[in-house]
N, C-alpha and C positions, 0 to 999 in steps of 0.2 A: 579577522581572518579574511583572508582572496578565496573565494569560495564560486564555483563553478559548476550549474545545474544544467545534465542534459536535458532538457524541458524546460521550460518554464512558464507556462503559461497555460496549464492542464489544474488537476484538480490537487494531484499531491507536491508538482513542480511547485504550482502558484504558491500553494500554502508554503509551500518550502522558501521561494524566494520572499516572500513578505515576512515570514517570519526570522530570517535572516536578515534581511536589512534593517528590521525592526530592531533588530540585538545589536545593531552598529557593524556587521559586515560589508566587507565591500564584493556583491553578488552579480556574476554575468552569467548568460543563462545560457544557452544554445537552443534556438526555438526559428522553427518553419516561417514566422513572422504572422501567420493567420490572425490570431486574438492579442486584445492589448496586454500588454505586460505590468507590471505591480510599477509603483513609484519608487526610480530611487532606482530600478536595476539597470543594466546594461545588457545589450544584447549582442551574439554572433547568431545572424539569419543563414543558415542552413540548416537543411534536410539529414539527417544522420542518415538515412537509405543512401544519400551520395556519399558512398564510401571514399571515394580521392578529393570531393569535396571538398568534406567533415573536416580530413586529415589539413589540407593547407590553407582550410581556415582556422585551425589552431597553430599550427605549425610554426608560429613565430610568439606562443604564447607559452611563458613557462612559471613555473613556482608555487603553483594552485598550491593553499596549505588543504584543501577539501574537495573534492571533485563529489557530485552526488549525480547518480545517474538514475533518475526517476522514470525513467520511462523504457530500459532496455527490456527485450522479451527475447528475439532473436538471440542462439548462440551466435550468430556473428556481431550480434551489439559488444556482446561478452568478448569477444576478438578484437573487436572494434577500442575496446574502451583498455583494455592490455596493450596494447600496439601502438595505439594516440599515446596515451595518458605513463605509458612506461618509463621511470626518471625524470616525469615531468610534473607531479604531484607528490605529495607527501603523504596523502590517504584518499582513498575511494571508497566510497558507499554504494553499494548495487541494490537496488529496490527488488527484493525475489516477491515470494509469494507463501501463503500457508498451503496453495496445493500444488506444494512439491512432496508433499505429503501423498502415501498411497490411501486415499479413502476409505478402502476396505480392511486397513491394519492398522490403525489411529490407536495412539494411549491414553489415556485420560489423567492428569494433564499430559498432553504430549511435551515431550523437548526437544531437544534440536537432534540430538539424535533417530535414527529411525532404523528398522530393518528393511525395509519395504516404503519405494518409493514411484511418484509417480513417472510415468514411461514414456506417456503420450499426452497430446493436448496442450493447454496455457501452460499446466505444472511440468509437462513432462521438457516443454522445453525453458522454464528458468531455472529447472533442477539441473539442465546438460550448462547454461551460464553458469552456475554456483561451481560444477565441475572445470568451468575451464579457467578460471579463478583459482580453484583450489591445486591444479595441475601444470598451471602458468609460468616463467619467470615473470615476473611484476621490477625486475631491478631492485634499485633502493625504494622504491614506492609501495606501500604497505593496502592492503583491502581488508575490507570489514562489508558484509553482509545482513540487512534484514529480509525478516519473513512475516511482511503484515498480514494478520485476518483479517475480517471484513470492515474499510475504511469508510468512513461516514466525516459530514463536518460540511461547512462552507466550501461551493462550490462543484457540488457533486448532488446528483439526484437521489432520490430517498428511496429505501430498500432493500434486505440483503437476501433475501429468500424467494426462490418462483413460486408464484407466476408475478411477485412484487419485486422483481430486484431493481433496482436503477428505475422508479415508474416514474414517469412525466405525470399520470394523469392520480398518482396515490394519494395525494393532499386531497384533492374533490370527491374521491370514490369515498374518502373514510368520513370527511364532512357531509356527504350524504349519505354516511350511514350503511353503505351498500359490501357484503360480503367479502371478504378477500378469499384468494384461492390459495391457500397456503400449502404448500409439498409436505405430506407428514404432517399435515394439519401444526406446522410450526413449533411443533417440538422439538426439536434437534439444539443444540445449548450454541449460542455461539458466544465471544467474546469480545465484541466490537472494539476498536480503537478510534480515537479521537486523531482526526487530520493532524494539527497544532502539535499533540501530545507526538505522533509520530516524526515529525521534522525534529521537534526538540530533542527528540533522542535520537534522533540522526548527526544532528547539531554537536549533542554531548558526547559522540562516539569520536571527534577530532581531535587528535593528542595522544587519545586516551592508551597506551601500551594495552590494557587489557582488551581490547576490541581488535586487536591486530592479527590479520590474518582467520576471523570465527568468524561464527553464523549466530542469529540473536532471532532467535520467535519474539514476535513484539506486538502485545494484544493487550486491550483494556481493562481496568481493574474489576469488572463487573462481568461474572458468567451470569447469561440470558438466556430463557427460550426465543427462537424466533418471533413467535407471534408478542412474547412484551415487548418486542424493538417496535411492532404498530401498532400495540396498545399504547407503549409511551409518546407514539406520535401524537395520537388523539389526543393523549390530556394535555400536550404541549398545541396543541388547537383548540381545547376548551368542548369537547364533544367528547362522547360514548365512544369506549372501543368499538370497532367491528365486530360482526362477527363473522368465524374464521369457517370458511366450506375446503373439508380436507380432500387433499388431491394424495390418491394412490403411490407412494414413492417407485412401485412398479411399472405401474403405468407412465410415471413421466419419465424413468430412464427408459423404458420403451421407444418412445417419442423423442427421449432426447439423449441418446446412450455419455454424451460428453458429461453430462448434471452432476455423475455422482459426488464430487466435492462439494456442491450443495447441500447433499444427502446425505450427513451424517454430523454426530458432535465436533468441533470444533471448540476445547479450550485447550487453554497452552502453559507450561509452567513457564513462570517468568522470573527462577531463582538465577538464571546465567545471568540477565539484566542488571538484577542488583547487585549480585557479585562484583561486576564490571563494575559498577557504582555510575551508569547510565540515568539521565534523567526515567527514572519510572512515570507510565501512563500513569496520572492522578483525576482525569477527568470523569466523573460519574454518568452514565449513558444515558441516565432521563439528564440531566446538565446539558450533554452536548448535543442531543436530539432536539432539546428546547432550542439550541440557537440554531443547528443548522434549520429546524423548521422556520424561525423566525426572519434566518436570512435568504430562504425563497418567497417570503412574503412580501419584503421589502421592495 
């Protein structure tokens, strides 16, 4: 496939273009030009914020059978990537989020449907993208949407929970043994996804008629407490879990009123998936924790 990633050179871009060229793709990314790029891809360096830019540095590029947009958040990305890419691709993938979900009306599993959604914040604005997708003409060019939960894997920092999420310094705190401050003392369930696992089923969504035009919750085969996601760090370090000092969930949406999609379960049903006949997440969460532990060690 001519497969065409906005990003590529981030943590879900990267995995995406490596794992496409890998498969015998021929992959060009669109990337800022900051950090090195994977082997094997091709790049267009501009900034997507330059809106007239963007546009006639594509502007003489047509036929994409995949266009994957890894990195839009802005509703104008969502304009942006309708407008460029309209009759000029065959399918788009839009990277959303699981908190476009309203926090405080979550199902257990959730699906892709929802009554209540979120309004404000990260979700509030790739839930208004998914809307202008959904309310678009697109032409003859078809879109397909996910909504990953919390992504982990090669190339991204370890943690999905405050006051641990993304932590530079969590590999040393836990090898010395020393406390984590976990929100809800890390109970709240979540359903990790594996990087690899997520591109593949972005990958698999190309072609496919049943993807065409939906939205896809896309979460890992394994629901978790929070705190086993740093308990399995540990034993993939060869040390003691921590142990875990619970932080008030009052107290920190106090302190942080944006949090509450931290603060609460996150699983997801993943029967649209299969249905679709999508590559399914198969990667087991102590599996993938072990490598990406292993590949910040490296």
């Amino acid at each position: 496939m001519k497969i065409l990633s906005i990003g590529g050179s981030g943590f879900v871009s990267g995995t995406m273009a490596r794992l496409a060229t890998t498969k015998g793709h021929d992959v060009t990314v669109v990337t800022r030009g900051r950090r090195p790029l994977p082997e094997g891809v091709k790049a267009i360096t501009i900034d997507r914020d330059d809106r007239e830019g963007f546009a006639s540095a594509l502007s003489g590029v047509h036929d994409w059978d995949l266009v994957v947009d890894c990195i839009g958040y802005n509703p104008e990305d969502a304009d942006q990537d309708i407008e460029v890419f309209r009759n000029r691709c065959a399918q788009l993938v839009f990277v959303s989020t699981d908190f476009v979900f309203d926090p405080t009306a979550r199902e257990f599993p959730q699906t892709e449907e929802a009554d209540r959604y979120a309004t404000e914040g990260y979700g509030g604005k790739k839930r208004e993208c998914e809307r202008i997708f959904e309310r678009s003409d697109f032409g003859d060019s078809q879109w397909t949407i996910v909504r990953p939960c919390h992504i982990y894997g090669s190339g991204s920092k370890l943690g999905c929970l405050p006051r641990h999420g993304r932590d530079d310094g969590l590999i040393d705190r836990i090898r010395r043994g020393e406390p984590l401050d976990l929100v809800g003392g890390g109970y709240f369930l979540q359903q990790p996804i594996y990087a690899e696992d997520l591109c593949s089923l972005i990958l698999s969504a190309a072609g496919n008629a049943e993807t065409l035009g939906r939205i896809f919750c896309t979460a890992g085969p394994n629901i978790i407490e929070s705190r086993t996601f740093y308990d399995l760090i540990a034993s993939a370090l060869g040390v003691p879990p921590s142990p875990v000092n619970e932080i008030s969930v009052q107290a920190h949406l106090a302190e942080n009123p944006s949090g509450a999609p931290f603060c609460c379960h996150c699983v997801y049903s993943l029967d649209r998936i299969r249905a679709a006949g999508l590559d399914v997440p198969q990667t087991p969460v102590a599996e993938g924790l072990r490598a990406h532990v292993e590949s910040l060690l490296d």
